[in-house]
N, C-alpha and C positions, 0 to 999 in steps of 0.2 A: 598496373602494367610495369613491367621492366626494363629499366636502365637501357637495356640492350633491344628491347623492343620498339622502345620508343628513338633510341636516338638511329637507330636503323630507318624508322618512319621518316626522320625530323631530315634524315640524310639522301632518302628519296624524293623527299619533295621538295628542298633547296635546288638538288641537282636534277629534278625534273625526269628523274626516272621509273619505269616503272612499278606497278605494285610486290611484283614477284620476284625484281632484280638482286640478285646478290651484291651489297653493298661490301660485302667484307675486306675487301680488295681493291675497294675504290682510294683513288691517293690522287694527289692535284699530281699534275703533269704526264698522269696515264689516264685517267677519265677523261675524256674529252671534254664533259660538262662541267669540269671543276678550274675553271680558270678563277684569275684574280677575283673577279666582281662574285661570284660564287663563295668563295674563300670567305668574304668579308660577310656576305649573307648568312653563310651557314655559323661563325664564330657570333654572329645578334641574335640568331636563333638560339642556338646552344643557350646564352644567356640566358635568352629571355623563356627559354624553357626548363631550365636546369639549377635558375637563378645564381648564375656567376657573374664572376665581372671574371673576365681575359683580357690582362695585359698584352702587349704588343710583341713581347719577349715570346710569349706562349705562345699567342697564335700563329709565330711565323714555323713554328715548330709542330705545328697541329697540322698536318699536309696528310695524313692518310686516315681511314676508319681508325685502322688499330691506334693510333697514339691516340686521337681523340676520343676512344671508348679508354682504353686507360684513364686519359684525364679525368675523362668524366666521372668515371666509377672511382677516381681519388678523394674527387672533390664532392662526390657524393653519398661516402661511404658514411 
């Protein structure tokens, strides 16, 4: 499965949305489901799916799909 498959998956089901939702465009402060307690959810996800560690620096900066698929596909390349 792919980078972008999966963390599309990983990104609907922290934020509890459904199976067909276009994630692509999701970002904290416009999804309604992506507040702080989410935020924090989804960056131990990521982790523990993608096996990173996210410093503090990063995640505060990780607030939409796209930077977080960037990141991801950096750190996973």
């Amino acid at each position: 499965m792919s980078v972008d498959v999966t963390l599309q998956e990983l990104v609907r089901a922290v934020l509890e949305l459904p199976a067909d939702a276009d994630v692509t465009s999701t970002a904290q402060g416009v999804s309604p489901s992506w507040d702080s307690l989410a935020h924090v959810t989804l960056m131990t996800a990521l982790e523990s799916e993608f096996d990173l560690e996210i410093d503090l620096d990063d995640s505060l900066l990780l607030t939409s799909y796209d930077s977080v698929r960037k990141y991801v596909a950096a750190r996973c390349a």
